[in-house]
Each structure stands twice: as C-alpha cells, then as structure tokens.
C-alpha beads as a LAMMPS data file, in Angstrom:
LAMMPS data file: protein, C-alpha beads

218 atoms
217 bonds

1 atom types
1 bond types

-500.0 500.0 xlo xhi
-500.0 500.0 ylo yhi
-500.0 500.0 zlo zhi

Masses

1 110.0

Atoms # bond

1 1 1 291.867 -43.235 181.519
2 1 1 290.276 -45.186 178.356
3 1 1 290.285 -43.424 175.536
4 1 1 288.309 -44.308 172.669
5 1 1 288.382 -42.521 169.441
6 1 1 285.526 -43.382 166.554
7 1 1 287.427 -43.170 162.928
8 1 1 284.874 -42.187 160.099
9 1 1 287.704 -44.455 157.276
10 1 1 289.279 -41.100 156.767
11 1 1 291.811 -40.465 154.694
12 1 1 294.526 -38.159 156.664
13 1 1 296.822 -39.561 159.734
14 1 1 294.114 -39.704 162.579
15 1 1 294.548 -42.817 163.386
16 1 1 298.213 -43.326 163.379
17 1 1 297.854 -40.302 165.527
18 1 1 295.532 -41.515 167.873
19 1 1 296.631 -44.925 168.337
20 1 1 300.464 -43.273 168.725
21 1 1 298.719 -41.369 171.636
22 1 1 297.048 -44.497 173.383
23 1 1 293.879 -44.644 172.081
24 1 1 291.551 -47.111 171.186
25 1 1 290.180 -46.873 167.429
26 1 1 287.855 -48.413 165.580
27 1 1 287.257 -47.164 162.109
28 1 1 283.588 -47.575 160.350
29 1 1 282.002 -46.131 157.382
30 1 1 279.824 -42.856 158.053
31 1 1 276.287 -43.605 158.475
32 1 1 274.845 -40.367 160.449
33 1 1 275.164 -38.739 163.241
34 1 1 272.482 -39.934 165.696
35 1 1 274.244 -43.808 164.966
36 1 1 277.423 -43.176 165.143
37 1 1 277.697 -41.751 169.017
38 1 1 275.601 -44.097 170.106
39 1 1 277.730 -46.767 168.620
40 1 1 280.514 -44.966 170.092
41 1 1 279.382 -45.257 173.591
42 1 1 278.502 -49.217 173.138
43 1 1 282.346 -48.892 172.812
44 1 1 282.836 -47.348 176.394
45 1 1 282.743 -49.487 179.760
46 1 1 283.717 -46.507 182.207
47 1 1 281.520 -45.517 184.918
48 1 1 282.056 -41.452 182.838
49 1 1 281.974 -40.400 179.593
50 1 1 283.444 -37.334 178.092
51 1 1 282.435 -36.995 174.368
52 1 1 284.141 -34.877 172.329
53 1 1 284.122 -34.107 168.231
54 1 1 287.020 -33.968 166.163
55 1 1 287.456 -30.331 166.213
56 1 1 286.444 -29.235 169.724
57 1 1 289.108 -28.854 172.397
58 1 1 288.976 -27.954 176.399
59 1 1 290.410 -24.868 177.496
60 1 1 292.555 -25.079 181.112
61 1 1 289.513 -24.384 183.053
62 1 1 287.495 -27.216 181.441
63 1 1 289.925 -29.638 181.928
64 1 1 290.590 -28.704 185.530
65 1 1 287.106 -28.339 186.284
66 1 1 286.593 -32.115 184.243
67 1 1 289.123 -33.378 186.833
68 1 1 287.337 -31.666 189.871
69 1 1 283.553 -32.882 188.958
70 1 1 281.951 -35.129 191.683
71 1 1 279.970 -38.025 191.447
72 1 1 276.841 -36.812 193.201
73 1 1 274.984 -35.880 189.465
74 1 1 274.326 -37.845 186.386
75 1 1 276.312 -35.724 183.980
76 1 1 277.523 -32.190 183.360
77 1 1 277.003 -29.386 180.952
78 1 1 280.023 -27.197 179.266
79 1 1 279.625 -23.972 177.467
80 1 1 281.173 -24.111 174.073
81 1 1 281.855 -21.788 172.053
82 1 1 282.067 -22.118 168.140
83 1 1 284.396 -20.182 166.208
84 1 1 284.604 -18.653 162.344
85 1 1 288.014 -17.798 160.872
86 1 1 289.843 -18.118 163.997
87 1 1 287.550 -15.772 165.825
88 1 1 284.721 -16.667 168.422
89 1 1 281.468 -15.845 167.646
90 1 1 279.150 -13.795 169.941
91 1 1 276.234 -15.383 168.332
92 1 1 277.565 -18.995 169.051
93 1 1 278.941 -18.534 172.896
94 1 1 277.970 -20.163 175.968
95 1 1 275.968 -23.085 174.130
96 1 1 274.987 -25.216 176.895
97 1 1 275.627 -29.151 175.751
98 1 1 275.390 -32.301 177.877
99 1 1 279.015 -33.652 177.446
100 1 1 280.090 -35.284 180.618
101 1 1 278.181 -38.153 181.771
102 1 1 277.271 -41.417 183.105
103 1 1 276.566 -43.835 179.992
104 1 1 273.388 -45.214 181.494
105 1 1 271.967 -42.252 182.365
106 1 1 271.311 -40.863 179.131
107 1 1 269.594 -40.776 175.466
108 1 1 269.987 -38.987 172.338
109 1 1 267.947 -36.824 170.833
110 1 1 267.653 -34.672 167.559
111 1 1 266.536 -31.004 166.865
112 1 1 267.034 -29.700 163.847
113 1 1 266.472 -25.598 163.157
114 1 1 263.826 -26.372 160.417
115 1 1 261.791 -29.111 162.501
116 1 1 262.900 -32.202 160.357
117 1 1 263.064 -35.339 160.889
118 1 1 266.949 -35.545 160.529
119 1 1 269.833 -37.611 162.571
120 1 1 271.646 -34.397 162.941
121 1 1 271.751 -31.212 165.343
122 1 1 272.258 -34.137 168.054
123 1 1 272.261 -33.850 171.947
124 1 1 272.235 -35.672 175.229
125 1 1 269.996 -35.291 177.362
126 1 1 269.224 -36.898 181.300
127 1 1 266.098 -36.999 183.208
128 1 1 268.120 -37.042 186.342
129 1 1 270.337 -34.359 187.740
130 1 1 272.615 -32.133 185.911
131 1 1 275.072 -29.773 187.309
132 1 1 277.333 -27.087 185.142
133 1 1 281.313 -26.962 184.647
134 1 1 282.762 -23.902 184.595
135 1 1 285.117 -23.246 181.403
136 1 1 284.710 -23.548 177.550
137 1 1 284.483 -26.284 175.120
138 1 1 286.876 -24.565 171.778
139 1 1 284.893 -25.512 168.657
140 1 1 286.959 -24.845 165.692
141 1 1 284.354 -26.137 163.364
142 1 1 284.749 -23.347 160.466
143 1 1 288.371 -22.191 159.602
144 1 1 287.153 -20.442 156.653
145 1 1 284.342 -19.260 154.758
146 1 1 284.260 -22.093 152.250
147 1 1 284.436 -24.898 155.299
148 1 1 281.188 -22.983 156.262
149 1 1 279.550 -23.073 153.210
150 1 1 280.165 -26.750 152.411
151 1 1 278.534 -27.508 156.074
152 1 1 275.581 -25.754 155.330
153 1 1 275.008 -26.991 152.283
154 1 1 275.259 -30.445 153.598
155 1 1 273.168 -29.890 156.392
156 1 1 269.934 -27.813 154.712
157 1 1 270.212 -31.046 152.171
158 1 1 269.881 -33.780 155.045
159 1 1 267.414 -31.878 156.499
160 1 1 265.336 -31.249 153.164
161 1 1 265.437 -34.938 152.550
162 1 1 262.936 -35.294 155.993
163 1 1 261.238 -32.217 155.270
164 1 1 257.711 -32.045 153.696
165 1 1 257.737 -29.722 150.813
166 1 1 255.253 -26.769 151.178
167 1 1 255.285 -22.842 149.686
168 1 1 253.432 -21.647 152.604
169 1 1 256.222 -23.333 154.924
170 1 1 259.049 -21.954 152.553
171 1 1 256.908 -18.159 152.880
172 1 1 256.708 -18.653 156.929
173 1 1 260.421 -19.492 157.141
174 1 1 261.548 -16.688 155.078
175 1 1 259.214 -14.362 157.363
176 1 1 260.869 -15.907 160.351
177 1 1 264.068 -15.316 158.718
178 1 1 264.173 -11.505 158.568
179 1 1 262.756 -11.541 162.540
180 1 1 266.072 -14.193 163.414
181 1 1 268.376 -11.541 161.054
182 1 1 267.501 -8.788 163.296
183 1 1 267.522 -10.767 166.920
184 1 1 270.826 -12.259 165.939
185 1 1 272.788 -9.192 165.045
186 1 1 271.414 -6.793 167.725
187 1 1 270.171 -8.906 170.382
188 1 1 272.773 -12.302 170.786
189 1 1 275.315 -9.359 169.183
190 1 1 276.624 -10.663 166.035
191 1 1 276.814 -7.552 164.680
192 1 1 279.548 -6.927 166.899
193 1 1 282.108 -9.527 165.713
194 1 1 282.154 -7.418 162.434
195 1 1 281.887 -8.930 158.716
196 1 1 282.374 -12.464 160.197
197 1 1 279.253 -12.236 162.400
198 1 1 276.845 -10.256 160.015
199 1 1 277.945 -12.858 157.480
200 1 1 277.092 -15.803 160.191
201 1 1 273.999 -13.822 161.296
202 1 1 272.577 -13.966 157.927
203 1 1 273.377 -17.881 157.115
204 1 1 271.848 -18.823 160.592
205 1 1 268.732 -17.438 160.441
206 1 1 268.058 -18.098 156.727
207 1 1 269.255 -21.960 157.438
208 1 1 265.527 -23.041 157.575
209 1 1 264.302 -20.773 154.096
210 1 1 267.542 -22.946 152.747
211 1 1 265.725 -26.280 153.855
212 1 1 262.072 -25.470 152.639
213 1 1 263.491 -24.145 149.653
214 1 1 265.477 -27.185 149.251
215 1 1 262.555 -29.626 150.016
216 1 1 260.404 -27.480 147.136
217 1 1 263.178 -28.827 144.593
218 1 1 263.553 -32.738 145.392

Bonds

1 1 1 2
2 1 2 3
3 1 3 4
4 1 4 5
5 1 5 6
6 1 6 7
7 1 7 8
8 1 8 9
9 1 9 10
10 1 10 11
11 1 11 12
12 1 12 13
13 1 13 14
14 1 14 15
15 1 15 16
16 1 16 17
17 1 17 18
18 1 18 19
19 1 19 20
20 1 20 21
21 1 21 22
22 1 22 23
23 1 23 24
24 1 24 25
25 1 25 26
26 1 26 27
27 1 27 28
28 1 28 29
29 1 29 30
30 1 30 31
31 1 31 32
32 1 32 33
33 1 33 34
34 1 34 35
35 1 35 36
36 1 36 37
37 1 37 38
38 1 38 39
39 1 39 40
40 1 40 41
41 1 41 42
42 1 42 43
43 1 43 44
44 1 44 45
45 1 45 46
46 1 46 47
47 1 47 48
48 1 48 49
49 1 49 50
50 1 50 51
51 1 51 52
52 1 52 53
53 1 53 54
54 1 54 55
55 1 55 56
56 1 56 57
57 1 57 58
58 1 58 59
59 1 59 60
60 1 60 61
61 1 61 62
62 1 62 63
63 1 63 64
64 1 64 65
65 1 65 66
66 1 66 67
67 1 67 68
68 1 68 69
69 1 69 70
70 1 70 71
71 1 71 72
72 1 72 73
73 1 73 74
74 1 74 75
75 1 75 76
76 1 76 77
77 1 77 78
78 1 78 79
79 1 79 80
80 1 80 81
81 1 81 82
82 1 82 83
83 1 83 84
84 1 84 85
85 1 85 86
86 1 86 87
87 1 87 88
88 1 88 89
89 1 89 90
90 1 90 91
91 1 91 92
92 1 92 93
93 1 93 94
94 1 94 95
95 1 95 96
96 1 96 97
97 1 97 98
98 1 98 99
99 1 99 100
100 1 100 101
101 1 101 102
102 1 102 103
103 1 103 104
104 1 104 105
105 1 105 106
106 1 106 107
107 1 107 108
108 1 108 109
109 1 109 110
110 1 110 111
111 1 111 112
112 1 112 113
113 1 113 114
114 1 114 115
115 1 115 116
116 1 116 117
117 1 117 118
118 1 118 119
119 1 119 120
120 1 120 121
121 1 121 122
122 1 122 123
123 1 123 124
124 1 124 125
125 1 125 126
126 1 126 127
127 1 127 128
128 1 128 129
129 1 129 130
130 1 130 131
131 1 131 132
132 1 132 133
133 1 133 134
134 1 134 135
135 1 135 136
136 1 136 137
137 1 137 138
138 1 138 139
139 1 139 140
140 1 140 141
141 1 141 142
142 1 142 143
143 1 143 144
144 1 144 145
145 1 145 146
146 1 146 147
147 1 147 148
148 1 148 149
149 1 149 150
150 1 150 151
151 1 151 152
152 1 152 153
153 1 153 154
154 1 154 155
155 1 155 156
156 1 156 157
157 1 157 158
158 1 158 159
159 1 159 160
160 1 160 161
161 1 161 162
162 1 162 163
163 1 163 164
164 1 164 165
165 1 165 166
166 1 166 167
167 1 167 168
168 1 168 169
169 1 169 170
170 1 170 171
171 1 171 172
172 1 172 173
173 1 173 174
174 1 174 175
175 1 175 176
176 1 176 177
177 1 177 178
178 1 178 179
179 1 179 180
180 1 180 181
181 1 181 182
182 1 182 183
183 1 183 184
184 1 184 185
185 1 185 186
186 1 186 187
187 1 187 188
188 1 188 189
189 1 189 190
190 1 190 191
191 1 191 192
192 1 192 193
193 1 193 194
194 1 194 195
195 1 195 196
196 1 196 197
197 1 197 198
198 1 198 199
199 1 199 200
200 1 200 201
201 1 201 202
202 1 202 203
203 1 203 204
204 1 204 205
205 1 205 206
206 1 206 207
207 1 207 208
208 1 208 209
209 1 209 210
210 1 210 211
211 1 211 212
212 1 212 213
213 1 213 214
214 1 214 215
215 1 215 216
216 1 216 217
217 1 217 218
C-alpha cells in the first residue's frame, strides 16, 4: 500500500509523523483547494485511490468494507459524517462523497452554497459507475466553536471574492435563509442535537447572506 500524504509547509510534527509511519510527503505552499488534490493525485500511480483530509478518519466498518470493495465499478461513495465539539451532527450525517476511486476515471468539480465561482466546497465526481460502502467517514473538522467560526469566516471571504455584489442577491439570500433555518432544524433535525445544532443550523443556512453581504463590502 502507497501512501502519499500532501504537506501544506505546516508548522506542527505532520511530517515527521507521517514519514515515521511510511509515507510519502511532499510539502508545498497552499494555493487552494481545487489545485492542491489534483496535484495530489499526479502524485499517485496505483490502479485506487483513497483520499482522505487531515481530520477525517474511517470507522471499522469503512475500513473493512475499503478492504472488501471489488473492482467491477469506477469508484465508491462513503457517508461521512461531520462533527461539532465532539458530537455528530444530525444536520451533517450521511453526506454522500466520491472518495474511493480509480485515478483516471474521475474530475473535480466545485459547488459552493452561494453559487460562486470559488476552488472550494470540492468533489469527485465519475461518469461511469459508482457503487456505495457501507460505514462512516469521522470528520472532526470543528473541535470547538471558535475552529468553526474561523472556517466560516474564511470560507464566506473566498467565496465573496468570486461573487458579484448585488442588494437584491444579498435580500434573496437572507429570504432563503430563514426558509434553510426552519428546514434544517425541523426537517434534517438539528434541532435535536441541542445548542450545538441550533447554533450550526443557524450558521449554515445564513452562510450565503454572509457571502453577499461580504461581496457588498469589497
């Protein structure tokens, strides 16, 4: 097994780590998103690729069901699950992301919340068949409130920078917001998960008012 780990020139002991475990690294200044996996994967000669961020792990079914996959499809979605101050959240559960695959077989594509043109809110996607893995991708992304807000606020910026400023767009987005409040908490359940998913409710669904608002100000 080849494992190769992409090194953003960070600053703690990932790569010390990493290359104490076997890996393959190759550190490179951040760019974005978008450029960055897919010069990962020019870095990958195996007939498979698993892709994985930093702070996502496989729980035991995953990884047995990773080990059990056939070669009959062209890659294979997981179900992650993203989680806020140590607890999953209802509202991010079961996201379905093309993770396992063959390298040739696929391309990269963006969709960010607001519409933007922005290298972020990546995902791969295949024109051929695709078959499911039972299990769930751990995504500690947000061990604390703050770690949230510091994502957002990078995000809503990126995306503001390839928005197109417009009060009518900033009006419509803060109309969609209150209908994405509502369907979040009582429909996809946040309410459920307490504080913590009231308090993610809200920040999702007013992540595009953030962006038009943002795109008003450059």
């Amino acid at each position: 097994m080849h494992v190769f780990v992409l090194d953003a020139c960070s600053k703690d002991h990932t790569v010390q780590f990493a290359r104490g475990a076997g890996a393959e690294v190759v550190q490179r200044e951040w760019t974005d998103f978008v450029d960055a996996r897919r010069f990962a994967l020019t870095h990958v000669q195996t007939p498979w690729v698993l892709m994985l961020d930093a702070d996502e792990a496989l729980d035991d079914v995953l990884r047995e069901a990773i080990t059990d996959a056939g070669p009959e499809v062209d890659g294979y979605r997981v179900r992650r699950t993203t989680y806020f101050c140590g607890k999953p959240m209802r509202l991010w559960s079961g996201e379905p992301l093309l993770r396992l695959f063959k390298p040739g077989r696929v391309r990269l594509e963006t969709s960010p919340p607001s519409g933007a043109e922005a290298a972020l809110h990546e995902r791969w996607v295949s024109d051929g068949p695709v078959g499911d893995l039972r299990g769930t991708l751990l995504h500690y992304s947000y061990p604390d409130a703050t770690a949230y807000r510091t994502k957002f606020a990078r995000y809503t910026g990126i995306e503001a920078e390839g928005s197109r400023a417009s009060l009518p767009g900033l009006l419509a987005a803060v109309a969609r917001g209150v209908l994405r409040f509502a369907y979040f908490l009582f429909v996809k359940g946040a309410l459920l998960d307490g504080p913590g998913g009231i308090y993610v409710a809200y920040r999702s669904a007013t992540y595009p008012v953030a962006v038009a608002w943002k795109a008003l100000r450059r």
